[in-house]
C-alpha positions as CSV (number, residue, x, y, z in Angstrom):
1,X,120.3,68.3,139.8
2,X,122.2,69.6,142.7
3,X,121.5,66.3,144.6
4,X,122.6,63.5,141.9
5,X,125.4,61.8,143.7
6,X,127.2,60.9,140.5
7,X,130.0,63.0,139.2
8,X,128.3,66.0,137.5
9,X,128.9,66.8,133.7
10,X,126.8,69.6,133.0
11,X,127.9,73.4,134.4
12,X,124.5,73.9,135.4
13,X,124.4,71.1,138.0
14,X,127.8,72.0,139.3
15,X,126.8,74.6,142.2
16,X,129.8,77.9,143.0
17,X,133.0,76.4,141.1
18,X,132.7,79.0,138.1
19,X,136.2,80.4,139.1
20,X,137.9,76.2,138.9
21,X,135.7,75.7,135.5
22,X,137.2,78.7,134.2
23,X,140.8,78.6,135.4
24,X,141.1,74.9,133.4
25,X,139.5,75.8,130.6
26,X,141.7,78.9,130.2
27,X,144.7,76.7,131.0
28,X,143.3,74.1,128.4
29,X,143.3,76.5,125.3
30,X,146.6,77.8,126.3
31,X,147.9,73.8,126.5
32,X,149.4,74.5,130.2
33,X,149.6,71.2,132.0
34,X,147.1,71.0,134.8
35,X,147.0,69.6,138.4
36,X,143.4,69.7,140.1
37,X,143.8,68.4,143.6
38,X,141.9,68.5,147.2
39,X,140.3,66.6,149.8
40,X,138.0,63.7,149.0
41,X,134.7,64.2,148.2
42,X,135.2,67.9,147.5
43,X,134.0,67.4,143.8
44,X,137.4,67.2,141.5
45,X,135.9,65.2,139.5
46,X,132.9,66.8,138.9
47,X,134.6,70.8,137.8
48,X,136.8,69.0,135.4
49,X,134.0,66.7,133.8
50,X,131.9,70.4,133.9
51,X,135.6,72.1,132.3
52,X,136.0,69.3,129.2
53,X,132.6,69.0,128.5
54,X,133.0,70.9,125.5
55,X,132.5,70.2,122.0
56,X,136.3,71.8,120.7
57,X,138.0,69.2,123.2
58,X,138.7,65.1,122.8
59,X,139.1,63.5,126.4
60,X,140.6,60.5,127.2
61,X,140.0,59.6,130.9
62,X,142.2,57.0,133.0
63,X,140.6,56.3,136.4
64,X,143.5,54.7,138.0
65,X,141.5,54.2,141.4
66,X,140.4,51.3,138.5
67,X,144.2,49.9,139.4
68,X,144.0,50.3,142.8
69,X,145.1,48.4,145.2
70,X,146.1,49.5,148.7
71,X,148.0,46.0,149.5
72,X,150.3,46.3,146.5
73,X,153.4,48.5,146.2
74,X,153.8,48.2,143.0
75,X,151.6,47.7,139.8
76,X,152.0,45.7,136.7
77,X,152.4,47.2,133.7
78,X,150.0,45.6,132.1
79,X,147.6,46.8,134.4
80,X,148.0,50.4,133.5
81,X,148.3,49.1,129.4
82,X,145.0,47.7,129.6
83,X,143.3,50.8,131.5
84,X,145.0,52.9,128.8
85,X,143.8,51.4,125.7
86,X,140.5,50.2,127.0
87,X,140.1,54.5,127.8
88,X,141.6,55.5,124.1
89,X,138.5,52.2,123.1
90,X,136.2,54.4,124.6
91,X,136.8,57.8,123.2
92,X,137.8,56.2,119.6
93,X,133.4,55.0,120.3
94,X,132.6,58.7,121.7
95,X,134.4,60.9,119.2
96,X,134.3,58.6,115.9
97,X,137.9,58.7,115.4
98,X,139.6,55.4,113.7
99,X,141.9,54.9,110.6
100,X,145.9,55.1,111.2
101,X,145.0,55.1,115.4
102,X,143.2,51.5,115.3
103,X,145.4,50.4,112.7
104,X,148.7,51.6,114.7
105,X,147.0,50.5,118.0
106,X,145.9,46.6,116.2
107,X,149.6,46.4,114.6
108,X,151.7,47.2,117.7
109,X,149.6,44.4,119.7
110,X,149.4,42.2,116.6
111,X,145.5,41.6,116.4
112,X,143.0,42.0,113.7
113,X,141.2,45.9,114.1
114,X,137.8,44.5,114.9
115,X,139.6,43.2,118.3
116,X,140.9,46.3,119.4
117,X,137.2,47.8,118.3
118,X,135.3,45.4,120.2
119,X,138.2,45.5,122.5
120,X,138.3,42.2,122.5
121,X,140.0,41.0,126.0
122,X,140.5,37.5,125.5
123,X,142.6,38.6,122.3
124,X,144.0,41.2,123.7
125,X,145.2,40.6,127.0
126,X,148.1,38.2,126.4
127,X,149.7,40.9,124.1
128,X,149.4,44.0,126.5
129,X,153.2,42.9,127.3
130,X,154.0,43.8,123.7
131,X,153.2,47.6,124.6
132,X,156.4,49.9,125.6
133,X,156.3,53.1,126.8
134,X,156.8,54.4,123.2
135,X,154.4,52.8,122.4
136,X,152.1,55.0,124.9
137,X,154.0,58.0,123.5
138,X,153.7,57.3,120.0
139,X,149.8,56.6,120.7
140,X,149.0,59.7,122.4
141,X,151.4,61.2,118.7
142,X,148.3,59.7,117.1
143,X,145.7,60.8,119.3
144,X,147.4,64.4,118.9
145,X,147.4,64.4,115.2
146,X,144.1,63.3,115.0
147,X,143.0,66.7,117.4
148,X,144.6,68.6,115.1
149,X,143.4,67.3,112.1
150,X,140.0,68.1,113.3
151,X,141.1,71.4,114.9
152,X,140.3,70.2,118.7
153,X,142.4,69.9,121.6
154,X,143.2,66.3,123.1
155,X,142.7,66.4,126.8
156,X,144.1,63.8,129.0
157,X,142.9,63.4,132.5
158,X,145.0,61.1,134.8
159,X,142.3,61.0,138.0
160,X,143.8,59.7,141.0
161,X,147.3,60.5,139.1
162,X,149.7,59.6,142.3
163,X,148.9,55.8,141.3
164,X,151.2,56.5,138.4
165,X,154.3,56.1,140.9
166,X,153.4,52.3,141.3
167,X,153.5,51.3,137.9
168,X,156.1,49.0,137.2
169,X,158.0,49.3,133.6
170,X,157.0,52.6,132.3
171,X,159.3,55.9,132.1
172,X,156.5,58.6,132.9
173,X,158.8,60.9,132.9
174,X,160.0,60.2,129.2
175,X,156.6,59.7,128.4
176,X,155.3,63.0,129.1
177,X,158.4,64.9,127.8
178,X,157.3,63.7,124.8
179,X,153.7,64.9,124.9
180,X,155.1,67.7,126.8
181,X,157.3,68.8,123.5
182,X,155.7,67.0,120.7
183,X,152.3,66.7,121.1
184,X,151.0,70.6,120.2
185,X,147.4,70.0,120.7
186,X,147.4,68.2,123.9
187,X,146.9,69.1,127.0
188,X,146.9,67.0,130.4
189,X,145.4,67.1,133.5
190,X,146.4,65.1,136.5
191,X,143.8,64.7,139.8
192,X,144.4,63.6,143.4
193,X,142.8,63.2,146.5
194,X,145.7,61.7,148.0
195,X,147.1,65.7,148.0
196,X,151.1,65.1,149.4
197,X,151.3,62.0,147.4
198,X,150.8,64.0,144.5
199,X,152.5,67.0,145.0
200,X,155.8,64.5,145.8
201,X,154.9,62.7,142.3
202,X,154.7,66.0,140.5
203,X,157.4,67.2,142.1
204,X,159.3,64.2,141.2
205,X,158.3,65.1,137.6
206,X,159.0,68.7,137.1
207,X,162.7,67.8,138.6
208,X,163.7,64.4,136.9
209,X,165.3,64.4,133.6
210,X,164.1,64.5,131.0
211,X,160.8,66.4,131.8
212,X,163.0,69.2,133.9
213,X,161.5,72.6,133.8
214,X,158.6,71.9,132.9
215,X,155.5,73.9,134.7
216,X,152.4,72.1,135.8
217,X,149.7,74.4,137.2
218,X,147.8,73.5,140.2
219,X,144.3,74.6,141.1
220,X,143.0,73.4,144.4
221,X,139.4,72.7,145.3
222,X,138.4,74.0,148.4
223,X,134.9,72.6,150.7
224,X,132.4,75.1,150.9
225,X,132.2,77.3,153.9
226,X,129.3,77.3,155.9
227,X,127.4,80.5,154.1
228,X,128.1,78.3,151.0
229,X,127.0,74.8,152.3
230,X,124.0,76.4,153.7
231,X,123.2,77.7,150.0
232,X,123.9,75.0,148.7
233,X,121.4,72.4,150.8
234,X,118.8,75.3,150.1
235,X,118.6,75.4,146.4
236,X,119.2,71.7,146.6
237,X,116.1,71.0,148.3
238,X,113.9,73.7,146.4
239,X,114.9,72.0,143.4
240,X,113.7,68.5,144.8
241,X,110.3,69.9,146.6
242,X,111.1,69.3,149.8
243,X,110.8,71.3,152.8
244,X,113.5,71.4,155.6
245,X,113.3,72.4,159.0
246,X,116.3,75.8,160.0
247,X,117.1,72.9,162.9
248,X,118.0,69.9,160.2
249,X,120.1,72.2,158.1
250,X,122.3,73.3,161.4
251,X,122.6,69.8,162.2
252,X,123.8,68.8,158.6
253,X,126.2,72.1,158.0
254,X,127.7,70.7,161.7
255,X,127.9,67.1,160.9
256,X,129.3,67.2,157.1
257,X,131.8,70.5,157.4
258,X,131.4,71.7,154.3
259,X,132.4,68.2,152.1
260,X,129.9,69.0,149.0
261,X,130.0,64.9,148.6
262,X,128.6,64.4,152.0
263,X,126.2,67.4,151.7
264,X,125.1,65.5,148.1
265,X,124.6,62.2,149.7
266,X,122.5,63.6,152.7
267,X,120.2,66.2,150.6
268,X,119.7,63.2,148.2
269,X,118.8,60.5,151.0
270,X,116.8,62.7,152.6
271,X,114.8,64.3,150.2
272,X,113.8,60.5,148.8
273,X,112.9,59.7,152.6
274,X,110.4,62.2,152.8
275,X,108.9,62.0,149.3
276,X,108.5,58.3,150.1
277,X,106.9,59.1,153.3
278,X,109.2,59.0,156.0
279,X,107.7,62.5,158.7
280,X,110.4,62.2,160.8
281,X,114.1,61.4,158.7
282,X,116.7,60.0,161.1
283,X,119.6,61.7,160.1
284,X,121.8,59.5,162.2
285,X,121.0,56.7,160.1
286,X,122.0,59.0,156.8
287,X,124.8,59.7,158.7
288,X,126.1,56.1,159.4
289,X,126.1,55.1,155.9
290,X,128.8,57.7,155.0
291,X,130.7,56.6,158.1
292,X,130.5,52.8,157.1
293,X,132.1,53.9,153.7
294,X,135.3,55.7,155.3
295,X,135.0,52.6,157.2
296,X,136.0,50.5,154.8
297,X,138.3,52.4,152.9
298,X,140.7,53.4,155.8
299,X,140.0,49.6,156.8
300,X,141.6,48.4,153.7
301,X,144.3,51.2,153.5
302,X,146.0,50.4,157.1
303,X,145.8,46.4,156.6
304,X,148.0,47.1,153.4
305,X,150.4,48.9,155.3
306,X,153.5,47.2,156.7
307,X,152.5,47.9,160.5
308,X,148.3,48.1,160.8
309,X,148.6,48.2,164.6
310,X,151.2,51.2,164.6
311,X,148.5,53.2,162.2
312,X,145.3,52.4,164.1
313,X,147.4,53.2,167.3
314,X,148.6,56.5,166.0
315,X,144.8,57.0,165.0
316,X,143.3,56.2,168.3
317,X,145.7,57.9,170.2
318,X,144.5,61.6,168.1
319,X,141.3,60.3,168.9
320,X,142.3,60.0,172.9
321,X,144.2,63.4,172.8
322,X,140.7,65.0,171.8
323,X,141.1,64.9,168.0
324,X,144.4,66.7,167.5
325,X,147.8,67.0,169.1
326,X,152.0,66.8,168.4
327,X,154.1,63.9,166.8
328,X,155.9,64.1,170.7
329,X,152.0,63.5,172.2
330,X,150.9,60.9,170.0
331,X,153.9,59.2,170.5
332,X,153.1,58.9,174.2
333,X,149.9,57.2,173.7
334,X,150.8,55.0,171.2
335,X,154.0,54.1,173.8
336,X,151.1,53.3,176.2
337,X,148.7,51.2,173.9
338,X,151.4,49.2,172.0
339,X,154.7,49.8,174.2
340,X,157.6,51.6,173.2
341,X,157.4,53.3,169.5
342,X,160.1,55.8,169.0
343,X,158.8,59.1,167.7
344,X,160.7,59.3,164.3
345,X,158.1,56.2,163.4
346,X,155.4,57.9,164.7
347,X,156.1,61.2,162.7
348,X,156.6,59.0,159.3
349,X,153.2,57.7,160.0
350,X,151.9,60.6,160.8
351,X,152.8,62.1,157.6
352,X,151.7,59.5,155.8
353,X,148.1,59.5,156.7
354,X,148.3,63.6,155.8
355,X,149.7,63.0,152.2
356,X,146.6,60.4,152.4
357,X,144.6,62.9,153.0
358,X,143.0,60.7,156.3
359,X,144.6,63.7,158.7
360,X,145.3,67.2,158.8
361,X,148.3,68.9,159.8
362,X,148.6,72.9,160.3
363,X,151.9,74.0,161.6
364,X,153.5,70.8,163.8
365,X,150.0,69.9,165.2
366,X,148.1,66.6,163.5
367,X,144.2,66.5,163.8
368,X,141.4,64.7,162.9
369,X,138.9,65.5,160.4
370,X,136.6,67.5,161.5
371,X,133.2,66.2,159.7
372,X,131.8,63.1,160.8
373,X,131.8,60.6,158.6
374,X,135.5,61.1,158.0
375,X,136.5,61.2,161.8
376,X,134.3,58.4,163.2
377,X,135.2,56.0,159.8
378,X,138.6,56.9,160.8
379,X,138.4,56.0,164.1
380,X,136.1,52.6,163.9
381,X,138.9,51.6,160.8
382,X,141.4,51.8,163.9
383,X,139.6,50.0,165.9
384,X,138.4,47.1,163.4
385,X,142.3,46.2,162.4
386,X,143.3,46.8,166.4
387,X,140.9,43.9,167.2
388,X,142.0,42.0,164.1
389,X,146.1,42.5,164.6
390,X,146.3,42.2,168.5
């Protein structure tokens, strides 16, 4: 269904990303390295569960948002250890594989195989420490040989990958240039919503020795235009039986901007509000619950910041300027709300919230987002640490 808000896994649900499904499976069977990236919300996720949902692939998925943590700088690594073995649990349960990887796996932690089967965390936990980053390396060795054994390609997805960067105590770099030159039938795939933090990270990786020269492709997801969006709510809507008024779409297309999660959350909301009897759907009130959840999330990134009130100042003052204007013009508001900020400070923090992906930036001009739920969450997140910090 067009409308299920979960991540999609079948191509059939996934509605006009043919060309992304295409370009990473192509890059899959070829084994060239992978980076899927866009806005959040604009349905990452869902082309590359619809891309390695195939029968001749075995995927091993690390959600790192699972990690996150916006008031930490840094990660343990047995945070990252235990994501990565509890996602190697999963696919070990998915793809009946066993044998030499469990054994290898149970040895290096030293714990009976059942544990690491049952994964077992009161067993396991206090060993995680035990695991190097050969040991990651020489795991995924297994995981490879095990692909090829069966004639499949391993795919590894890192979603979210820039939380790699915080991970104290593991060489990524080493790590993959060993996948990168031993492992024959792997292939990886990193994801981001945070899109300059990324690049930076990858960037970081295709220079730093010893995984120089190596090329990761990226493929961008783009929002939908508005012919698209439009489409999009209609078939949506056939599919659930519900009938929509030409004035209800118009006022969605204007409100959501083309964010196929926001379009997804509203044709879902709406559609059960009117099968369950509701004549007259108050679309502000679908509205505010996708506001409320930017809410929090911009909330939670700025009070793990080192200077909240500078960020909801620089915020608010886009928001005073009428949604967009230079480093040198929000610098002047912020001057006014919080006193005299000098402008480099303001540019870093500028730049900061754009490789977040909270802002936009075209030439030397910052904006805010243009759907709603992004802006006014933006702007209320301000506002809630401003009243909290002054």
């Amino acid at each position: 269904m067009l409308f299920d808000v979960r991540p999609k896994e079948d191509r059939k649900d996934l509605y006009d990303r043919d060309k992304e499904v295409d370009e990473i499976k192509e890059s899959i069977d070829r084994k060239v390295w992978i980076a899927v990236y866009g806005m959040r919300r604009v349905g990452k996720t869902s082309v590359v569960n619809v891309a390695v949902n195939e029968s001749r692939y075995i995927v091993i998925k690390l959600n790192l948002m699972r990690i996150y943590d916006p008031k930490k700088k840094k990660y343990p690594k047995t945070s990252f250890v235990s994501l990565f073995l509890e996602s190697i649990n999963e696919a070990v349960k998915k793809y009946t594989l066993g044998g030499r990887l469990i054994r290898f796996v149970s040895n290096v932690l030293g714990i009976d195989e059942n544990s690491f089967i049952d994964f077992n965390l009161v067993k396991i936990r206090p060993r995680l420490k035990k695991f190097r980053g050969e040991d990651v390396s020489s795991t995924i060795r297994e995981l490879d040989l095990l692909a090829g054994d069966n004639k499949r390609t391993l795919v590894l997805i890192f979603d979210e990958a820039q939380e790699l960067m915080k991970v104290n105590g593991i060489n990524f770099s080493s790590v993959f240039h060993d996948i990168y030159d031993y492992c024959k039938n792997t292939t990886v795939i990193f994801t981001g919503s945070s899109v300059g933090i990324l690049e930076n990270m990858l960037k970081d990786l295709e220079y730093e020795k010893p995984f120089f020269g190596r090329f990761i492709r990226r493929i961008k997801i783009e929002r939908f235009n508005e012919q698209l969006s439009r489409d999009f709510l209609l078939k949506g809507f056939a599919e659930e039986g519900v009938t929509v008024q030409e004035d209800v779409i118009n006022d969605a297309l204007r409100r959501f901007d083309g964010i196929p999660g926001w379009l997804t959350f509203f044709g879902s909301e709406y559609s059960f509000r009117i099968r369950h009897g509701e004549k007259q759907v108050n679309v502000d009130d679908i509205e505010k619950m996708t506001v409320e959840e930017v809410r929090k999330e911009v909330k939670d990134f700025i009070l793990g910041t080192q200077s909240p009130e500078r960020y909801s100042a620089a915020i608010l003052a886009l928001d005073r300027l009428g949604g967009k204007g230079s480093a040198a013009d929000v610098t002047k508001v912020v001057s006014s709300i919080l006193g005299n900020v000098p402008e480099p400070r303001i540019y870093e923090i500028l730049n900061r919230l754009v490789n977040m992906g909270f802002i936009e930036k075209e030439n030397e001009e910052y904006s805010l987002p243009k759907d709603e739920p992004d802006r006014k969450g933006l702007v209320l997140a301000a506002k809630d640490v401003m009243s909290l910090v002054t």
